[in-house]
Backbone as a ProteinNet text record, in pm:
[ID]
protein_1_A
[PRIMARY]
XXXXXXXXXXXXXXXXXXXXXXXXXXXXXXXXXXXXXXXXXXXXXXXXXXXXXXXXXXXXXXXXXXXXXXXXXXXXXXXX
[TERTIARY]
-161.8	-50.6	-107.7	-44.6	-115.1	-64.6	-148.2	-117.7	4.9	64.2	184.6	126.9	156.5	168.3	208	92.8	122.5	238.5	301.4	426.8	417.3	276.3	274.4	283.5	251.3	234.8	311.7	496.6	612.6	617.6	712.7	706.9	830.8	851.7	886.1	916.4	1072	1085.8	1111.7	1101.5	1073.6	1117.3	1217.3	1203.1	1121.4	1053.7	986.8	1014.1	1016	984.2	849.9	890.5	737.4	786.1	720.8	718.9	891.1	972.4	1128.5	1178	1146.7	1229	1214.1	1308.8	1343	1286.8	1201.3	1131.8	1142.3	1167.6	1133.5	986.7	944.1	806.9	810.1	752.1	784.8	612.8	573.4	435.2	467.9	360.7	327.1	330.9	397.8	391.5	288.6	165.6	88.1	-6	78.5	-61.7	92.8	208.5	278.3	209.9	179.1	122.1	-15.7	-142.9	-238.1	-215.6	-95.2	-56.2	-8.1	44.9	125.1	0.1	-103.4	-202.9	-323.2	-337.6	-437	-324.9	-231.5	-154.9	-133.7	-146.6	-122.1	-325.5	-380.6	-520.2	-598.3	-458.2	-467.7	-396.7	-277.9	-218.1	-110	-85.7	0.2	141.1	218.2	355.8	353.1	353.3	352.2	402.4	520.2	540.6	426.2	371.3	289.8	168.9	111.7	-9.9	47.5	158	245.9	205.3	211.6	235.4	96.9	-5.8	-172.8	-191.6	-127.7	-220.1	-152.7	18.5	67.3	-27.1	-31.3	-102.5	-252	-340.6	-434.1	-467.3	-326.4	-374	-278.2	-383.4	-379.4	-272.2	-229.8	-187.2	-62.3	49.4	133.1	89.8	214.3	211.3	199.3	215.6	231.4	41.5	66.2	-118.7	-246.4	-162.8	-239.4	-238.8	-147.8	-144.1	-222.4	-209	-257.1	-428.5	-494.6	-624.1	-681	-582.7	-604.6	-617.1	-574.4	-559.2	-659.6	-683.1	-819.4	-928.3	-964	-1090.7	-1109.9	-976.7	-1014	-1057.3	-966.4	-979.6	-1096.9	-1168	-1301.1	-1392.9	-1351.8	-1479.7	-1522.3	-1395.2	-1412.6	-1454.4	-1389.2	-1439.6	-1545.7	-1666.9	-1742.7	-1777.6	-1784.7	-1838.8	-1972.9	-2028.2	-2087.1	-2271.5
-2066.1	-1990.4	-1873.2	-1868	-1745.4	-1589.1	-1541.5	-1432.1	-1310.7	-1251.3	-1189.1	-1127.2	-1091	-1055.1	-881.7	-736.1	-625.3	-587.3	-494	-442.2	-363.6	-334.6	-268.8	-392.6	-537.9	-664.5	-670	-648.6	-723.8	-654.8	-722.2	-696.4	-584.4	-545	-389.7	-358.6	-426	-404.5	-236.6	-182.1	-58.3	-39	45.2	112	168.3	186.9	311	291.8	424.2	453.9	429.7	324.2	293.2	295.5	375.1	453.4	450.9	537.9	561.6	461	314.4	219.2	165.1	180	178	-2.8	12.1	-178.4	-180	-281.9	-312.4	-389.7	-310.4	-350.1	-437.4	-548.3	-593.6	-546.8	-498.9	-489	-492.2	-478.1	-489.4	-338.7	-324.2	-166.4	-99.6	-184.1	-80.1	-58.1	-132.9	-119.6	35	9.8	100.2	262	254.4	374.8	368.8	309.4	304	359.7	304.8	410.6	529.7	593	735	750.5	761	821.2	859.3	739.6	760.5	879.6	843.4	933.1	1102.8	1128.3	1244.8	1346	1197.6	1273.2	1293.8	1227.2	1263.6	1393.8	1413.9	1519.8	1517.1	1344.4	1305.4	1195.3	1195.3	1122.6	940.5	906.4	719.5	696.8	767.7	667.1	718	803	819.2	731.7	744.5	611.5	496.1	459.4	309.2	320.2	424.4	420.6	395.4	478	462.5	295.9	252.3	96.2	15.6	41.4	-22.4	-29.5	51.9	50.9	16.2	-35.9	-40.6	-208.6	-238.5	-370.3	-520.7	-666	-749.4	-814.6	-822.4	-932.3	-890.4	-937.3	-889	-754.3	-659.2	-527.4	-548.8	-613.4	-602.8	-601.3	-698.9	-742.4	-634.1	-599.9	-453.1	-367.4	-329.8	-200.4	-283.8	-375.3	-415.5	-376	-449.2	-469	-303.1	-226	-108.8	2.1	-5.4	3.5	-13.4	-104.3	-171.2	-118.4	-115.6	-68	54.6	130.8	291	351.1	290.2	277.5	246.2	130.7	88.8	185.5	244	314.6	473	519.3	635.7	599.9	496.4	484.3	332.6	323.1	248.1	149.5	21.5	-23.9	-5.8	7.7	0	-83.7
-2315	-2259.1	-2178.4	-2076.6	-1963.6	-2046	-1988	-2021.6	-1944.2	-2044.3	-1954.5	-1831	-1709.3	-1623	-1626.2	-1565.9	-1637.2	-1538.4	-1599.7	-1544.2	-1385.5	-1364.5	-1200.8	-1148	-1201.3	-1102.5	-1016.7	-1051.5	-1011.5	-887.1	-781.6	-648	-607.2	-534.6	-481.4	-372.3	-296.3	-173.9	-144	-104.1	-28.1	89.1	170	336.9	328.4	448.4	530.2	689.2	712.5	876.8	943	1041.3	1104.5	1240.8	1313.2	1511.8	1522.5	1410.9	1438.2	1390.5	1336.2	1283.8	1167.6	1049.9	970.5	892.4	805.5	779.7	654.5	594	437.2	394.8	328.1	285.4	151.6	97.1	-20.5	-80.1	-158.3	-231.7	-378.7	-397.1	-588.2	-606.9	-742.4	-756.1	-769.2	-815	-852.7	-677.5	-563.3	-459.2	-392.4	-424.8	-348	-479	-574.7	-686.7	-590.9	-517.1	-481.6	-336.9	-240.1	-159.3	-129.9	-266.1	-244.9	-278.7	-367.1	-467.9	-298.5	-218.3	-104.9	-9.9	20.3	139.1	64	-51.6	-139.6	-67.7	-105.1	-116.9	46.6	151.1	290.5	308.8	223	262.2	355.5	379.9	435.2	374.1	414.1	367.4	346.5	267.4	247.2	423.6	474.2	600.2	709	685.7	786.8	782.9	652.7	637.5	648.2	638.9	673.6	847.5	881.5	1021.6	1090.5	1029.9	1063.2	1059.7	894.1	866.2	958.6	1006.6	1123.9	1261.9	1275.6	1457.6	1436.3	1343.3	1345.9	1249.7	1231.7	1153.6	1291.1	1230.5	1366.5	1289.5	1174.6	1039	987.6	914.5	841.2	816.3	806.8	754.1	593.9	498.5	327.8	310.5	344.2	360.7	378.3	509.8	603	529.9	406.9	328	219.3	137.4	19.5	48.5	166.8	216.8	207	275.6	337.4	179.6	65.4	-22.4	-107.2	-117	-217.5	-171.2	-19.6	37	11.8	37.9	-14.4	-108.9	-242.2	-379.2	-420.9	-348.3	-397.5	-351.4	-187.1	-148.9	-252	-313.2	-402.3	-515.3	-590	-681.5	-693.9	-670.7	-681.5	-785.2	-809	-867.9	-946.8	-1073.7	-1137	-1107.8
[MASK]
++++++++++++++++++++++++++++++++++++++++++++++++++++++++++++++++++++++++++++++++

C-alpha cells in the first residue's frame, strides 16, 4: 500500500497578477510555501517573482515556478 501523500502535496489553484493580467496558477502547496519563502527573502511580492519567472521562462508558467523554486532552494541550501 502506497504511502499517504503529505498534506503540502495537494494542488492549489491561486490568482496572481502577471504584466496587469489577472492568471490562475495551479501548484503544490508546498512549491507556492517555497515561493512566498524565496520572494520574502527578495524583498519582493509572490506577483512580482511570478512576474520575473514569467518573462524569463520558454515553458508553461506552473512548471517555470516549480523549476524556478527548487533551484533556489537547492542553491541555499546544499546538499550534503
Amino acid at each position: 500500500m502506497p504511502a499517504p501523500a503529505p498534506s503540502n502535496a495537494s494542488v492549489r489553484k491561486r490568482s496572481v497578477t502577471v504584466s496587469g493580467h489577472q492568471t490562475s496558477i495551479s501548484l503544490e502547496e508546498a512549491f507556492w510555501e517555497g515561493l512566498r519563502e524565496v520572494a520574502a527573502g527578495e524583498g519582493v511580492s509572490v506577483n512580482a517573482m511570478v512576474e520575473r519567472i514569467d518573462e524569463a521562462r520558454t515553458g508553461n508558467l506552473s512548471s517555470a515556478i516549480r523549476v524556478f523554486v527548487l533551484e533556489r532552494l537547492r542553491r541555499r541550501d546544499p546538499a550534503p
